[in-house]
C-alpha positions in Angstrom: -43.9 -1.6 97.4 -45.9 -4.1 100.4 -43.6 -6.7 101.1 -45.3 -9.7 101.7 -44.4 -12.6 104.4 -45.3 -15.9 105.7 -47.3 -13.3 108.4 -49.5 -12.3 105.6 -51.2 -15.3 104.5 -53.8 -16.0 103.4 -54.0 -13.0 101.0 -57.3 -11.6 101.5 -59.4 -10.2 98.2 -57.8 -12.0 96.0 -54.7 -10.9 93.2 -53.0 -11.2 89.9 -49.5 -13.2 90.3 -46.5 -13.3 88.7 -44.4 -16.5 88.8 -40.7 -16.2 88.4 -37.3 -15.7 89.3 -36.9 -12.5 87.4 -33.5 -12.1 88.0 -32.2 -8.9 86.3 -35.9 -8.0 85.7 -35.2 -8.0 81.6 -37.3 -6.6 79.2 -38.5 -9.9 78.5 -39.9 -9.8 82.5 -41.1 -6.3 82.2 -43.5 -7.7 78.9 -44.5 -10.1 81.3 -45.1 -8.1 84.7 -47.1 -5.2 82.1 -49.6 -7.5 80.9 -49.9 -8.9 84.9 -50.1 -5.3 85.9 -52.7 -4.6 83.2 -55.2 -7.6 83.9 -54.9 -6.5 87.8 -56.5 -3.1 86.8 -58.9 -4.8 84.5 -60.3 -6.8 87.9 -59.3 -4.1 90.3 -56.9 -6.7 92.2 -53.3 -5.6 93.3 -50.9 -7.0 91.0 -48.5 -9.7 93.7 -45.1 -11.0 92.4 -44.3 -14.8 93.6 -40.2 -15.2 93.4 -37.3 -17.0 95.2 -35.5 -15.2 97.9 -32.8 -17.4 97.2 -31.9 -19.4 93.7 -33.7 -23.3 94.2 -30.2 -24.2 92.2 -27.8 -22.1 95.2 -30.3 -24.1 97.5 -29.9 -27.6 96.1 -25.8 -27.3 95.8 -25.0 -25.6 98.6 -23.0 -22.9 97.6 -23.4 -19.4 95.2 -23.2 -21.7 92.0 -25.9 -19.1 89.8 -24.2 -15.4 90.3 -27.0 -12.8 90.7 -27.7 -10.2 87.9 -29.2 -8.0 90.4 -30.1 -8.0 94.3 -33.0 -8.0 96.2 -33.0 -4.1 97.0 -32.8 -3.4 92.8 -35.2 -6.2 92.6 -38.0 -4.5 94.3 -37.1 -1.4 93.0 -37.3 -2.6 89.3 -40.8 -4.6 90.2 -42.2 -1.7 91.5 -40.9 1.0 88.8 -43.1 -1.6 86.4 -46.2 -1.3 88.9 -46.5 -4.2 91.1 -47.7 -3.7 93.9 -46.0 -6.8 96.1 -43.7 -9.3 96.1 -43.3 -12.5 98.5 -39.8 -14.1 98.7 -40.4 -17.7 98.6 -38.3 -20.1 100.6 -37.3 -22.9 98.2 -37.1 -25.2 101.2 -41.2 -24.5 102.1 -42.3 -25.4 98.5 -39.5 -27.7 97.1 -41.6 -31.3 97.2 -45.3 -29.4 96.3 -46.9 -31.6 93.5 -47.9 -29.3 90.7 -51.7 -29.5 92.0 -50.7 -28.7 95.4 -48.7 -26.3 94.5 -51.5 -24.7 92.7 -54.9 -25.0 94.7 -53.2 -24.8 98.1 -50.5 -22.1 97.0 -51.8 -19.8 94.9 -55.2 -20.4 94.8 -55.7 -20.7 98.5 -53.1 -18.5 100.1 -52.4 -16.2 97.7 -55.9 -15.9 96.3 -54.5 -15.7 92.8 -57.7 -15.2 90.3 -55.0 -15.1 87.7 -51.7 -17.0 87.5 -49.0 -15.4 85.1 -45.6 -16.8 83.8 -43.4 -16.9 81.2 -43.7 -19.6 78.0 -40.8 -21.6 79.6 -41.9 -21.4 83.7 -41.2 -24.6 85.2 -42.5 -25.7 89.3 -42.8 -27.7 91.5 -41.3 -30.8 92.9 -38.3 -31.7 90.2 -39.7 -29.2 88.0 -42.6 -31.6 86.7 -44.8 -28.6 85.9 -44.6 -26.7 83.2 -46.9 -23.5 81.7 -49.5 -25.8 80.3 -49.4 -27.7 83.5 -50.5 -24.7 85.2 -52.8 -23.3 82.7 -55.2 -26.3 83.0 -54.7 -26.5 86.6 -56.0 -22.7 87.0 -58.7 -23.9 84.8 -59.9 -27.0 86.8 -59.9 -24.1 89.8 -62.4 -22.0 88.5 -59.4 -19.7 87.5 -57.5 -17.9 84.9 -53.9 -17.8 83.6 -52.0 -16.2 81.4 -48.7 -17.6 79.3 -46.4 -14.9 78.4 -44.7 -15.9 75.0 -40.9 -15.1 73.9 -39.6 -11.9 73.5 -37.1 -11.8 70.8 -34.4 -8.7 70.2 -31.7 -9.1 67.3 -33.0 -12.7 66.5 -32.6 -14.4 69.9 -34.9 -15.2 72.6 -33.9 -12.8 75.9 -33.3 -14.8 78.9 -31.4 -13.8 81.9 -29.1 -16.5 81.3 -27.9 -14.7 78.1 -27.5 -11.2 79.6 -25.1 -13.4 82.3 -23.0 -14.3 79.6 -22.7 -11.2 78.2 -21.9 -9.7 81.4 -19.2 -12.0 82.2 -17.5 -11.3 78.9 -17.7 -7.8 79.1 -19.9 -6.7 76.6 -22.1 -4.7 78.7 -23.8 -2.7 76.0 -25.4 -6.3 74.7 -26.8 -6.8 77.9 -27.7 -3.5 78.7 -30.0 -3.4 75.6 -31.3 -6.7 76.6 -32.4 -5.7 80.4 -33.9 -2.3 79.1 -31.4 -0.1 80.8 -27.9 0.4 81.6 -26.2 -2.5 83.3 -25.1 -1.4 86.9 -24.4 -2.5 90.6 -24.7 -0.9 93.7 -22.1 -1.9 96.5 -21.0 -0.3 99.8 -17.9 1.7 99.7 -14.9 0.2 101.9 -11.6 1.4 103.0 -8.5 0.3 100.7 -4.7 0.7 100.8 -5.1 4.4 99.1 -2.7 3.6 96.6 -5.0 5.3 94.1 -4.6 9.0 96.6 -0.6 8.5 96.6 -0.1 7.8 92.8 -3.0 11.2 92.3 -6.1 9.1 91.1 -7.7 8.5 94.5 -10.7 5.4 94.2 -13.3 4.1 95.8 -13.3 0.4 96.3 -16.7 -1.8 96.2 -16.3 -5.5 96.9 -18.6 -8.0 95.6 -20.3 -10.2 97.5 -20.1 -14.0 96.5 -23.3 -14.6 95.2 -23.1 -11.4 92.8 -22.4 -12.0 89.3 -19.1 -9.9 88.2 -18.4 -8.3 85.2 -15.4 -9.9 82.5 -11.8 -8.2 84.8 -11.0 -4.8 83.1 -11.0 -1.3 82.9 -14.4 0.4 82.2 -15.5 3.8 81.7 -18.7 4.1 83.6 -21.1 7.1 85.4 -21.4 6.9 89.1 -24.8 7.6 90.8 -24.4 9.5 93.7 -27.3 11.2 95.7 -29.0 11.3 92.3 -25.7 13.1 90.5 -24.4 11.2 87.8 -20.5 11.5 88.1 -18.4 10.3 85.4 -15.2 7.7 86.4 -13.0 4.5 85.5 -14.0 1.3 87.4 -11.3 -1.1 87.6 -13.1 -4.6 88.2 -10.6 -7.7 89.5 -7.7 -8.6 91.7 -5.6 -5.6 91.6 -2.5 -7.8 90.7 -0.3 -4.9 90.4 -0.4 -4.1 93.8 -1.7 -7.3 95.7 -2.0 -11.1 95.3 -4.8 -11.6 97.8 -7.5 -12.5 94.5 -10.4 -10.2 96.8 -12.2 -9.3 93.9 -13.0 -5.3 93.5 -14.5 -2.9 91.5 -11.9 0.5 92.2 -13.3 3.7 90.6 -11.8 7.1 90.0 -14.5 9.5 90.2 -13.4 12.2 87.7 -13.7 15.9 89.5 -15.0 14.7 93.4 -13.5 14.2 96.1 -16.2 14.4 98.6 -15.7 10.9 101.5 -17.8 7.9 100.0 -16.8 5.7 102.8 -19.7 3.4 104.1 -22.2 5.5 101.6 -23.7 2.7 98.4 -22.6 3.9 95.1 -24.1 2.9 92.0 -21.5 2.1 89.0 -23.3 2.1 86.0 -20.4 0.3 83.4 -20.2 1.8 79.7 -17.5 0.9 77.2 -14.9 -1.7 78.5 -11.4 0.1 77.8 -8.7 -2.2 78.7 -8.3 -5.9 80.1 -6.9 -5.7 83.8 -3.5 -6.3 83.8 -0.6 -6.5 86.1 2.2 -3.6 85.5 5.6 -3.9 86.0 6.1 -0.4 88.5 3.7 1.5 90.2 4.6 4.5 87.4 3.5 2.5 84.5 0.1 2.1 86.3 -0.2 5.6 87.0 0.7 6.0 83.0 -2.0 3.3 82.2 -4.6 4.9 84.4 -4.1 8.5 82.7 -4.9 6.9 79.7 -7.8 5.4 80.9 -9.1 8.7 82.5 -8.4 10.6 78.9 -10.2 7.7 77.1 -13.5 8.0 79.3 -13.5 12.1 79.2 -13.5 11.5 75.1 -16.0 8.6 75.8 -18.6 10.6 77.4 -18.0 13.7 75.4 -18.9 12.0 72.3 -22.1 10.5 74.2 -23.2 13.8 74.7 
């Protein structure tokens, strides 16, 4: 997938774009990028996704105050698996004080060449957000150009939205959201060195940190699958503080890897979360742990073997 920059513009020969933030790229997005991708083939233009690189409300408070259902790299690769064919990571800063009309004729019509704006029914822009979908409609109208509003997409009676799935994440229902995005929940995260308590009490881990402006799951025990160099392993993520062992609040996701033991360290691991097993809690000896964590390990092999 092209990668477009600052470098690139003006587009030349013109495009179909997608407005959005599209974080978690939900099946709600994917409705919304296929019917883009689908009028791009009808006019033989490339189909051009037009998103933040960084959330405007992160931007405007200074700090990671919206937690990110998924990051750049499993942005792209989610846009392209749809079909785009591009994406441009706006800065918010650049575009913050357009006027709607600015924002269209000079933006999209002129340096994107956009013969066809889409967005969702909700899509908001420009300066204090005084544009809406019909705002743009009749502004790629008095252009000469087209646009397409993408309505709702409703699953189990309510309207899918990323800020939904983010709730369901953060309370640990990860099978909700994972029917919601269209595909299992998941995360990939660097592996980094820990205190190898999970080697000395026989359930060695790899430990995955998350940055601060990734969203983290509800603390607990999961049983999950781990992708690694396109294996599917089955393990038990631990996501939280570790307050057994430690009161430094870093927070983690630890995973046993049932049956490997090949060194993960510095390698990205996917975790792709399942059923939630347990809360995290804080043991009273390092032998009820080891107790707790066998019981986890025999709840995930019965887990998986009834998935099968």
């Amino acid at each position: 997938m092209r990668i477009i920059t600052d470098m690139d513009l003006p587009l030349k020969g013109g495009c179909v774009l997608s407005l959005g933030n599209f974080d978690g790229v939900h099946i709600g997005h994917t409705a919304m990028l296929e019917a883009a991708c689908k009028k791009a083939k009808e006019l033989g233009l490339p189909s051009v996704v037009w998103t933040f690189g960084e959330a405007p409300l992160n931007v405007l408070r200074g700090k990671s105050s919206l937690k990110y259902i998924t990051g750049s790299s499993d942005k792209i690769r989610l846009l392209s698996a749809v079909g785009c064919d591009a994406v441009y990571f706006a800065d918010f800063q650049q575009y913050r004080d357009c006027s709607p009309e600015d924002f269209v004729r000079r933006v999209l019509v002129r340096d994107f060449g956009a013969a066809v704006a889409v967005c969702g029914y909700d899509f908001h822009f420009a300066k204090n957000r005084s544009g809406n979908s019909e705002t743009l409609a009749n502004l790629m109208r008095s252009s000469g150009k087209e646009s397409l509003i993408i309505p709702p997409v409703i699953k189990n009676s309510v309207i899918i939205s990323s800020t939904l799935i983010r709730e369901y994440i953060t309370k640990g229902d990860i099978a909700a959201a994972s029917e919601l995005l269209g595909r299992r929940y998941s995360f990939v995260l660097p592996v980094q060195h820990g205190r190898h308590l999970g080697t000395k009490i026989g359930f060695p881990t790899i430990n995955q940190r998350f940055p601060d402006y990734q969203l983290v799951p509800a603390y607990g025990v999961y049983a999950c699958l781990c992708e690694i160099d396109g294996v599917y392993h089955p393990g038990v993520s631990n996501i939280g503080v570790k307050p057994t062992v430690t009161d430094e609040g870093i927070i983690l996701c630890e995973t046993h890897i049932l049956r490997f033991s090949e060194n993960m360290y510095d390698k990205e691991v996917r975790v792709l979360l399942f059923e939630k097993l347990r809360d995290e809690k804080k043991f009273s000896s390092l032998d009820e742990l080891k107790a707790a964590v066998a019981e986890d390990v025999r709840h995930t092999v019965n887990y998986f073997q009834m998935k099968c």
